[in-house]
N, C-alpha and C positions, 0 to 999 in steps of 0.2 A: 679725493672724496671716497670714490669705493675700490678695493685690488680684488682684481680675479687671479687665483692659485690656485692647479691643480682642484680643479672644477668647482671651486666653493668662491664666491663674493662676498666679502669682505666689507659692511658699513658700520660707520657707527648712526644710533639713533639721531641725533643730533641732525649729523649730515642729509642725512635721508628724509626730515620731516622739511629742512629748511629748503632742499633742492626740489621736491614735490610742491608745495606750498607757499614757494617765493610768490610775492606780487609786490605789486606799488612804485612807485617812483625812484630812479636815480636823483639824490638829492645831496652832493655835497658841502651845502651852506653849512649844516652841523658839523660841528667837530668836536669830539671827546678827547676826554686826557690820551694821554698816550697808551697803547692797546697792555702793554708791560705793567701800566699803573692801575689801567680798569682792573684787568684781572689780580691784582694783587688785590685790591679792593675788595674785589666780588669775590677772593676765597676768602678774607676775613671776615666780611658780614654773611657765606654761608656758614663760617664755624659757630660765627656769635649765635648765629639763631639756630642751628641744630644742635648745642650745647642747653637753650632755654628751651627746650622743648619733651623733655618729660622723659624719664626711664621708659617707657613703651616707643619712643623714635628710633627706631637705627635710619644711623645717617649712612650715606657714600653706599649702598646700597651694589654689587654689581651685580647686573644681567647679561642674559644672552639668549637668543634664539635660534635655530639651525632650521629652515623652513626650505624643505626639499621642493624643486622646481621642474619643470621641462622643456622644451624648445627643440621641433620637428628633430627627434627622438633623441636631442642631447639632455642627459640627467646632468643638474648642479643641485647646488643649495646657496640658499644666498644665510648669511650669518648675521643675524645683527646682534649689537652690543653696545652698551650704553652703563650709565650709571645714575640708578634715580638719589637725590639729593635725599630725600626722607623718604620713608615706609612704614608706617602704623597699623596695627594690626588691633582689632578690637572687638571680640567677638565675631561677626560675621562679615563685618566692614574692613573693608579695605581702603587706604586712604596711601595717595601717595603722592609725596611733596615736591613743588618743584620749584624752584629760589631763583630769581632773578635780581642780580644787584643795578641799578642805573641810576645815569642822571639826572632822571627829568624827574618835576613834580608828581610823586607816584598818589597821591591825594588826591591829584584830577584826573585818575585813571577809572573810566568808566564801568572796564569792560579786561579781561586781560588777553591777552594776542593770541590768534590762535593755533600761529607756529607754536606757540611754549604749552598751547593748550595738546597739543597733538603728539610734542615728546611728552609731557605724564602722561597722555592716554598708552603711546608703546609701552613704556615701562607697565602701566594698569595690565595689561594683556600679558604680558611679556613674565610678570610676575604670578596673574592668573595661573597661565599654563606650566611653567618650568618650576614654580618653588610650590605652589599649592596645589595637592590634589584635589580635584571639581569632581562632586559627583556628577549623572545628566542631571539628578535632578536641580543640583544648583548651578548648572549649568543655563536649564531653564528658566530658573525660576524668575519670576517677576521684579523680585527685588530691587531695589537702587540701590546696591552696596558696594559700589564701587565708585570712590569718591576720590576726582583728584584738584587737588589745592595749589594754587598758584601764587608764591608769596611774594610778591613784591617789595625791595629796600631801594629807599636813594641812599646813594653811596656816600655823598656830603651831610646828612642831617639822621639816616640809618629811620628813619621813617616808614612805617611798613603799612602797606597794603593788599589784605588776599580775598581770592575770590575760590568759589568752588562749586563743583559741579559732579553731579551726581550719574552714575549710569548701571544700567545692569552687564548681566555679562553678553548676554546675548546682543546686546547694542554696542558692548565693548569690543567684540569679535568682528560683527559686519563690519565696525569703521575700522578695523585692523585690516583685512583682508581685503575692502576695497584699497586700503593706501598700499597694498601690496600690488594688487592690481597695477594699481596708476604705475606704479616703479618697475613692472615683469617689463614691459618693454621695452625700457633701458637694459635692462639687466640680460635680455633675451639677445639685443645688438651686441653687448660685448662678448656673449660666448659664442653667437654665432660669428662674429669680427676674429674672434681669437682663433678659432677651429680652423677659419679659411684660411687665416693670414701665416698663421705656422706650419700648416700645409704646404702652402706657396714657397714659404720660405726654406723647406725642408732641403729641396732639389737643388736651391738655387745656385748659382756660379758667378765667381769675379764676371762684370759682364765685359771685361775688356781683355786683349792678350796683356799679362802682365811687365812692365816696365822692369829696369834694373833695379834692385833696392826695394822694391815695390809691396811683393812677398814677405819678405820679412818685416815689411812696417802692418800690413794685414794679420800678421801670425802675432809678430809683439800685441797690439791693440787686442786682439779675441783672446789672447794668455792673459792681459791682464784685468780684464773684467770678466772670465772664467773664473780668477784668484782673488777677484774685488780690491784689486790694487791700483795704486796712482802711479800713472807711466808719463814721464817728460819726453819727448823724441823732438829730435832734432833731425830734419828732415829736408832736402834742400827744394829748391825749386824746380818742378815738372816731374816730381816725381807721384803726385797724383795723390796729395792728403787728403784731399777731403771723400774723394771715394775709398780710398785704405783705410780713413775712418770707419765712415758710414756704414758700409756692406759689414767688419765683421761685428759692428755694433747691431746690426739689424740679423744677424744670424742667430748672437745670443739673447735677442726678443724671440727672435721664433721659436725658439728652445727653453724658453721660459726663465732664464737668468736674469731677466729686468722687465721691468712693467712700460718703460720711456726712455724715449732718447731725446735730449736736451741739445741740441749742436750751437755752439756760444761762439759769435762773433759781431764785429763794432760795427762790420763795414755791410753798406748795402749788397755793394759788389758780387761780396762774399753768400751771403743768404742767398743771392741769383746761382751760383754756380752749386750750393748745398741742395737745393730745390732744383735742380737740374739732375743732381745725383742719385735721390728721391725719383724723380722720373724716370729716371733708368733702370732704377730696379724696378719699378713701379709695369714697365716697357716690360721687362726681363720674366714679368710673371708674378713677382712678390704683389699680395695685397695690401698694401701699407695705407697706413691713411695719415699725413702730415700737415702741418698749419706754419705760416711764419706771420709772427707776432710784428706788429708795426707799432711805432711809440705811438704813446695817444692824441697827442698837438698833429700825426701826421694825419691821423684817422678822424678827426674831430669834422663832423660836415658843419658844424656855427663858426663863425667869426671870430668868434672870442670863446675860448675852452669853460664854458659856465653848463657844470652838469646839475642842473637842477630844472626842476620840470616848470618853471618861468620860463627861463633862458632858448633850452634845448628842446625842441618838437618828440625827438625820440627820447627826451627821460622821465617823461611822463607813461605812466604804463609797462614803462621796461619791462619788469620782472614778470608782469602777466603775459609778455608773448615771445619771452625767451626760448623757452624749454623746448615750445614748435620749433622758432627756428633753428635752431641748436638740433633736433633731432631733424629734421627736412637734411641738413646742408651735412651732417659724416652721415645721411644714407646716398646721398647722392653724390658725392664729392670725395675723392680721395686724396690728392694734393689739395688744401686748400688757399687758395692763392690772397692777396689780398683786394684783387676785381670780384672774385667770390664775395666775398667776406661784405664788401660793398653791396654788392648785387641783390645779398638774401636780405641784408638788415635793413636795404629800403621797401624790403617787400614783405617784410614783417614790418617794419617802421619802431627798432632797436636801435642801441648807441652798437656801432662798428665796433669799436675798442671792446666795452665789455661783453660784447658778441664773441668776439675772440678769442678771451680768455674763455671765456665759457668753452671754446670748442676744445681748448687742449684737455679738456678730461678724455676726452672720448676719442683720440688719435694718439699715434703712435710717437712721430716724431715733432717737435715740437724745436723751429727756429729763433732764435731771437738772440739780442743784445745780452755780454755778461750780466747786466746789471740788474736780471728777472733771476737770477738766481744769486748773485754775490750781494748785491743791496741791500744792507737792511731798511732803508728807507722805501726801496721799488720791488724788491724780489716780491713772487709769485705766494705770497703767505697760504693760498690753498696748499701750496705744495712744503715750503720749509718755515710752516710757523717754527716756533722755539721749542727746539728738540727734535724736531719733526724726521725721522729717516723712513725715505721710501726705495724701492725700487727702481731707480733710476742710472742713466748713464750718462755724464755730462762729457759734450767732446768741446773744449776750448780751441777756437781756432784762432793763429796770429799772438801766442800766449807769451808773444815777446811784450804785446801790450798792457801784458795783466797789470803787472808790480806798478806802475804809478796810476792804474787806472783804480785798483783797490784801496791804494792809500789815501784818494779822495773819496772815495764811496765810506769810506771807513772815518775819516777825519770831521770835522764841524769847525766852523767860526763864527762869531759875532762879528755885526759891525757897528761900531758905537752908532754912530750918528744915524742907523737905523729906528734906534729906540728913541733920538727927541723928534723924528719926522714925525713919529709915531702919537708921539705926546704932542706937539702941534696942534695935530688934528681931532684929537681925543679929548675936547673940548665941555664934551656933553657931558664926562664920565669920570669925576675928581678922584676918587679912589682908583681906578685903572692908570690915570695919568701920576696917580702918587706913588705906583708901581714901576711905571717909564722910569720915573724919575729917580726912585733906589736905584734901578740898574744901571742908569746912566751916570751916578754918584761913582760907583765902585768901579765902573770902565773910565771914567776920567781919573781917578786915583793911579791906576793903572796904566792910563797915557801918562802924569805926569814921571812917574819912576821909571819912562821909556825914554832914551833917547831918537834912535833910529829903530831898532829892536831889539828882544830881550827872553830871555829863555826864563819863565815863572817855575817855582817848586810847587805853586800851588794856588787854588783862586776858591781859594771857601768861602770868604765873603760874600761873593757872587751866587752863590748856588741857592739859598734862601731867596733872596727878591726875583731868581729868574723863576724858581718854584711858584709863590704865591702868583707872578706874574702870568704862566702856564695856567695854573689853575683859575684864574681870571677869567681870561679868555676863552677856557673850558664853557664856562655858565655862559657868557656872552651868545658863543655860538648857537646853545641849548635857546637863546631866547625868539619871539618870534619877533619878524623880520631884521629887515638887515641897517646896519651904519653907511652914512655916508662913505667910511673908511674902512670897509670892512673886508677889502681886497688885501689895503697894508696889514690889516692889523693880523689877519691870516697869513702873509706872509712872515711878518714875525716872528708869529707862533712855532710855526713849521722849524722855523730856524730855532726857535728859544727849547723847543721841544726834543729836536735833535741834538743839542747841543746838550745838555741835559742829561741824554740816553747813552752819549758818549761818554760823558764825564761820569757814568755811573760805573765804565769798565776799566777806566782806565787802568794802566799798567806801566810797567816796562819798555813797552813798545812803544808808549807815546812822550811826544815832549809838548807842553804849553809852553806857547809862544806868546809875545804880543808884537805888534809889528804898526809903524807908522807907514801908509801907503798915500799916493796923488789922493784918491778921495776920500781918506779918513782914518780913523782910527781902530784895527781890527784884534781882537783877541783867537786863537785858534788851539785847537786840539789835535794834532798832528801825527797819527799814526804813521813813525817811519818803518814801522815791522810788519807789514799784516799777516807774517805767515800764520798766529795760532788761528785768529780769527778767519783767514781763510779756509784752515783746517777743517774746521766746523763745520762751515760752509757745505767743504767738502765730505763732512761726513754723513750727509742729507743725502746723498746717494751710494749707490755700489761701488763704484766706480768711474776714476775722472782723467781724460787722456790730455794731457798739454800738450801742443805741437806746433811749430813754427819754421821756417826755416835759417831763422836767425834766434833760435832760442841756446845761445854764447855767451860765457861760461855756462853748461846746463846745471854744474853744481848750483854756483848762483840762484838761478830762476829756482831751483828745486827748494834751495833755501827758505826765498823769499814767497814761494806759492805755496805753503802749506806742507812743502816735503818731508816725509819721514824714514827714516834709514833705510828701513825694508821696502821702497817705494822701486818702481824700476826705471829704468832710463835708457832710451837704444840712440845711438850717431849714425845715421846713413849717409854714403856716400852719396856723389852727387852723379844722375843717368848720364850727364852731357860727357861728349870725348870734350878734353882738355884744348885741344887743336883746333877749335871751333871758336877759340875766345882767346883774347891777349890780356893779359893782365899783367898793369904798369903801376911806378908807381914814382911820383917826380920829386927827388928829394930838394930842387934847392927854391921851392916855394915853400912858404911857411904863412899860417894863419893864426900864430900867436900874435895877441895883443901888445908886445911891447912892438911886434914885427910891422905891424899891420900900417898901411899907407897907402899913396900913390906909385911908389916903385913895386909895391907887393903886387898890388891888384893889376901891374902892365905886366910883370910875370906871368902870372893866371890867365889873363884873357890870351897873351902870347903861343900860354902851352895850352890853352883851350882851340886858339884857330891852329897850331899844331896836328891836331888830334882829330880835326873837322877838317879841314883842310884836304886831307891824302884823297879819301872816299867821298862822294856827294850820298847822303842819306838822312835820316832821321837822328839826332843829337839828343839828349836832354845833359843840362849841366844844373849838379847840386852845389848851392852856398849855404854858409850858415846861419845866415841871417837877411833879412830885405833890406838890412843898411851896406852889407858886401855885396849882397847880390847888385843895385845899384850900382853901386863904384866900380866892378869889373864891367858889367856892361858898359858904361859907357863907355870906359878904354876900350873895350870890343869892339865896338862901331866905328871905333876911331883909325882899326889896323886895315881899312876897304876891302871889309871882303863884302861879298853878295849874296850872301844867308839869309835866308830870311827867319826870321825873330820872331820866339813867344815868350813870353814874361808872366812868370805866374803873380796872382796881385792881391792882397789880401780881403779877405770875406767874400772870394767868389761864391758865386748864387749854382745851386747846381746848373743850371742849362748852362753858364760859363763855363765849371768846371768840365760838362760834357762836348762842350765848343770847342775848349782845348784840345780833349784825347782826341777829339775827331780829325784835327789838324794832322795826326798822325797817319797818312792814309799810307797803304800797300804800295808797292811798287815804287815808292818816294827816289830809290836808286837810279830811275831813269828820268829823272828830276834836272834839270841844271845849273840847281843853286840846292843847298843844304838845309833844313829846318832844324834848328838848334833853339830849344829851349831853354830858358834859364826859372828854377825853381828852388825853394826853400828844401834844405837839407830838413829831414825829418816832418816835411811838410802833407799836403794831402797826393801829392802825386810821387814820395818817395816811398809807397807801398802799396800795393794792394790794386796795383792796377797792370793789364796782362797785353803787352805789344806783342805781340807775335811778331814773326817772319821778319821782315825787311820793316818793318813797321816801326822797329828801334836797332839803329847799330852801332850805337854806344854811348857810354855812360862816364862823365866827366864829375868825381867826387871830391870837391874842396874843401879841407878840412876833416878834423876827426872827431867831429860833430860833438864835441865837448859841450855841456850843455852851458850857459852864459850862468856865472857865479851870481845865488841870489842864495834868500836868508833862507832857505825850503833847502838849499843842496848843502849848503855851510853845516844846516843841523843832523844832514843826514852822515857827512862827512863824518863831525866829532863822533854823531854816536855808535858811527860803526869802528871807528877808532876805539872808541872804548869798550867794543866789542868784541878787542882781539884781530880787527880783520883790517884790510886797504881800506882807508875810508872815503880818499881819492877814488879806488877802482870804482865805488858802489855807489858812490855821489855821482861820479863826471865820467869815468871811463867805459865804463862799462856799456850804461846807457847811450854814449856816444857814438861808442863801436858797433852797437846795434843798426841805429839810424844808418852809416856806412854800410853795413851788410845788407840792408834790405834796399838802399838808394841801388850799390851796386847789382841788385839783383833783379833792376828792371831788366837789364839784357839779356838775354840769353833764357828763353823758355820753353825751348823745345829742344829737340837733338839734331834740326834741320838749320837752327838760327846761329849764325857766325856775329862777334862784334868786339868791340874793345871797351872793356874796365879802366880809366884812368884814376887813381888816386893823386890827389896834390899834395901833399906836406912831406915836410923830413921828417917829421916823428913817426911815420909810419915804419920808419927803418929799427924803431926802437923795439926791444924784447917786449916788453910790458903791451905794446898793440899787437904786435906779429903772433902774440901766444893766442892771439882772441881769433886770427884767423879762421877758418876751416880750411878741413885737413886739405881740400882741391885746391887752395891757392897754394900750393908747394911749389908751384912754377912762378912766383910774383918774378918780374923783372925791376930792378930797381934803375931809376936814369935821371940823366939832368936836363933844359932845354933845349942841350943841343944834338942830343941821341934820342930823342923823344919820339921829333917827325919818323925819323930814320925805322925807329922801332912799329911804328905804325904802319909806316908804309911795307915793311918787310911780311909784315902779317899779311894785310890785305894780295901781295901780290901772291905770296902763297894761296889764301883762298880765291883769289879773283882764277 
């Protein structure tokens, strides 16, 4: 909304009259075309009509204001700038226009809004003072010549309607200088926030004694958003990313090389220990002020996520008692938690969610999920409308998850039989249903040229009746009240709309698919590349750090995230001594499917009670699927041992999932049976979760986590084939080997923790997996079932 640099603030008119002067209800029962389409709209119908409007109009008009400020004796200026749509000049009149395109009936408009009435009055003032010389006496004078016009078009029928309204200067100025007013004390918190907070931050220090490797991932990060360059690292685990992030990201805030810090990660987990990190600088002296963003369904106090001032108690009114709360909670608040975030908006009586968004203008570090920045469906549009680059620093954490987590945020699909549930119920609405029913023509034409699935060159047919169909719905929503169906028929939309926005980019990077699946018939847009579009993404900020400790091959990843040749990339070695950890690897198991059976799975469980067996402690064993996992358990149970058993089991609920880790308790070694888990390879417990000490002593990985052949990896296969590259590695290997690296890296998380890595397959023996290691497993021991125990037990009695 507004950047403070180098003592001057930065708004445009726009921002400033709407953020002053918000009021009225959250209500999203309306829905417009898509925001890409209004705006193309609404530049075409201001060109139409500042083209008919007379050699005395200059259209597109810019301005600018520089209005010197102060705050207990710090001088700024706050700048504002804007662009009036028309300017007429007519002897002593001043007339300045300002064009609003929409889609509602502009015929039954009363009255015109007085947000749109209050940017032509800045521009009226703003053009007063900087282009016209005023003598006092017309400064004074009585006059109403100052006249600004409000022209109203709907965008489907170009229908206009204007209103205008007359003032002099001297009423032009009070109500200028009051809206200044209202705004000095926003504008007075961020320079007094900035002055303390870089202060603070001046002095400050790593607040920890630094790790091995530690240093130089500190020094890489602050080099390269000093250089506003994109850094991959590759960085193992305990070696302390997310505070080697954060601190030198928060150094060059203090020093004025970025406005924000963005710190991007999936897992709740994660955000806990970023906001802990936060703390500690926070402990350390730095004044920082941070928010972590929670999805909306988690922050919703209704039943059912209905933001409309029916539905929801707090969306009625919203916008009139935001700006308190908003301003109460970053003056008293500096982590803002999400018990906060609760706390204030029932005491304002605000929606939590858009409570929150609101607060990141006004803090520093700002947590959440990739998908407020990478999405173009969800990202944060105050911050990266279309083109938008600001000031920022994004830290990606776990950036091994990006590449398939972008090419869904990036992709779209229809699903036939969406559109006749649709038509069903659309009963009221013969033209709308004769709409369903085009689309549903050209998707069954398209099932029947399918067998199983099929790679399209092109679906132009389609794109017309999904158009009209969008636009449909457009008006619908515009109407008052609501359909019986008016859940689905939004649902649709959203889909038909995106799918739409996608297909208007299309490239190289995508393949059209059609695919027959259990419940229907689906058409899809399949971005297997998203590096450019990530690029982009990435080019919304200064600078962006990728880091994981399984981010293997980093060419790869740098490829497929948006990487550019001059981008930079560091490999750190791992803190642990190597003698702390045994790492095996059993070649005469094998988890290929032509292999796979009952003799396999008595193998596995065999070298699994092998491996559990030597030591009593904490186990976890990864499969690759819950149809293996199965099958070797029960041969498990079958060889009597007295372990006792956790099974991870699909759609656990979090308090389960939390049920589980807690199963893991301390001291487990003075135990006299074993806790051996059994878990899905690349599941929710094969990342991202931190056993310390004796709490894990070791890790049983079956499989090389290849992912199961389906029509999504086939197409990624060919086209990286045809791209010159492995098409195999970027499909199935790569991704697999991942999974393995992060399973195995439950163990071993500190430099106090001893435990043993088992890998199960003979492919592991093979060049093409051993290349993807990292550089610490240089010690791998390779063995059969019957050197297996042998090898385990030789470790432990060294460490015992």
């Amino acid at each position: 909304m507004q950047y403070l640099n180098n003592g001057q603030i930065r708004i445009s008119v726009r921002n400033l009259v709407e953020f002053i002067f918000q009021s009225g209800n959250i209500d999203n029962r309306r829905s417009r075309a898509s925001d890409k389409e209004a705006m193309l709209a609404g530049g075409r119908i201001h060109r139409k009509i500042q083209k008919n409007m007379g050699s005395d109009y200059r259209a597109e008009v810019p301005l600018k204001i520089t209005l010197p400020m102060t705050c207990k004796g710090i001088n700024y200026d706050i700048l504002l700038e804007g662009r009036a749509d028309g300017v007429v000049r007519r002897g002593n009149e001043l007339l300045i226009d300002e064009i609003k395109g929409m889609y509602q009936d502009v015929m039954k408009l009363t009255d015109s809004f007085y947000v749109h009435e209050a940017q032509a009055m800045c521009y009226a003032y703003m053009y007063s003072t900087t282009v016209l010389t005023l003598s006092e006496e017309q400064r004074a004078s009585k006059e109403k010549n100052i006249v600004i016009q409000l022209t109203y078009c709907n965008l489907d029928t170009e229908e206009i309607r204007r209103f205008r309204k007359e003032y002099t200067f001297a009423e032009m100025e009070e109500w200028f200088l009051n809206l200044i007013a209202k705004y000095k004390k926003w504008s007075d918190f961020l320079v007094l926030h900035q002055k303390v907070r870089n202060e603070s931050i001046r002095p400050l220090q790593f607040p920890f004694p630094y790790r091995e490797g530690q240093r130089d991932m500190v020094v890489s990060v602050y080099r390269a958003i000093n250089r506003k360059k994109t850094l991959y690292v590759q960085a193992p685990t305990g070696i302390g990313k997310t505070m080697s992030t954060v601190f030198p990201a928060v150094k060059a805030i203090g020093e004025g090389q970025a406005e924000k810090i963005f710190y991007l990660t999936a897992k709740t987990i994660t955000r806990t220990v970023v906001e802990e990190a936060f703390d500690t600088l926070q402990r350390e002296g730095a004044h920082l002020k941070s928010v972590t963003v929670t999805a909306k369904e988690k922050m919703c106090i209704c039943e059912e996520m209905k933001c409309n001032p029916l539905d929801c108690p707090r969306a009625k009114g919203h916008f009139d008692r935001i700006n308190q709360a908003v301003y109460e909670i970053v003056n008293e608040k500096d982590h803002i938690t999400r018990d906060d975030i609760f706390a204030y908006s029932e005491k304002h009586h605000v929606c939590p969610f858009e409570f929150c968004l609101d607060i990141t203008y006004w803090v520093d570090g700002i947590i959440c999920d990739y998908n407020y920045v990478f999405d173009p469906n969800v990202k944060l549009k105050r911050y990266f409308a279309q083109g938008a680059e600001g000031n920022y620093i994004f830290l990606v954490d776990e950036a091994h998850n990006m590449v398939d987590r972008v090419r869904e945020m990036y992709s779209a699909e229809l699903h036939k039989e969406e559109f006749l549930a649709v038509k069903k119920l659309a009963k009221d609405d013969a033209y709308l249903a004769n709409l369903l029913e085009k689309c549903n023509k050209v998707l069954l034409e398209y099932k029947r040229q399918c067998d199983t699935w099929m790679i399209r060159s092109e679906i132009n047919a389609l794109l017309g009746p999904l158009e009209q169909l969008e636009n449909r719905c457009s008006k619908i929503f515009e109407e008052p009240g609501e359909r019986l169906y008016q859940e689905e028929l939004r649902d649709l939309f959203f889909k038909v709309r995106n799918f739409r926005t996608v297909s208007d980019n299309l490239e190289d990077s995508y393949v059209i698919y059609a695919e027959h699946r259990e419940d229907g018939f689906y058409l899809k847009l399949f971005c297997v590349n998203p590096s450019r579009l990530l690029s982009e993404c990435i080019g919304s900020g200064i600078s962006t750090i990728f880091f994981s400790a399984t981010l293997l091959p980093i060419t790869y990843y740098k490829e497929l995230l948006g990487g550019k040749q001059d981008d930079y990339a560091i490999y750190l070695p791992s803190p642990f001594p190597q003698e702390n950890r045994k790492l095996l690897a059993v070649t005469d198991v094998s988890t290929k499917y032509l292999s796979r059976g009952q003799e396999q799975y008595r193998r596995m469980a065999e070298a699994i009670a092998r491996v559990t067996s030597v030591k009593n402690g904490n186990y976890m064993v990864f499969l690759p699927s819950y149809k293996m996992l199965d099958a070797v358990l029960a041969e498990f149970v079958q060889l009597a041992t007295d372990a006792r058993i956790l099974k991870q089991s699909t759609n656990m609920t979090e308090q389960e999932k939390e049920d589980f880790l807690q199963a893991f308790a301390l001291d487990a070694t003075e135990e006299t049976t074993s806790l051996i888990a059994f878990c899905v390879l690349g599941g929710i417990f094969s990342e991202g979760i931190d056993l310390t000490a004796d709490r894990l002593i070791g890790v049983c990985v079956i499989g090389t986590g290849i992912p199961q052949i389906c029509t999504e990896r086939e197409i990624l296969k060919f086209y990286f084939d045809g791209e010159n590259k492995n098409g195999f590695d970027y499909a199935y290997r790569f991704p697999g080997m991942n999974k393995v690296l992060q399973a195995a890296g439950r163990v071993i998380r500190t430099k106090e923790d001893a435990g043993v890595i088992c890998l199960m397959d003979g492919r592991f023996r093979e060049a093409a997996n051993r290349n993807l290691f990292p550089m610490e497993w240089d010690d791998i021991s390779y063995v059969d079932k019957h050197s297996l125990q042998d090898a385990v037990e030789k470790f432990w009695q060294i460490k015992i």
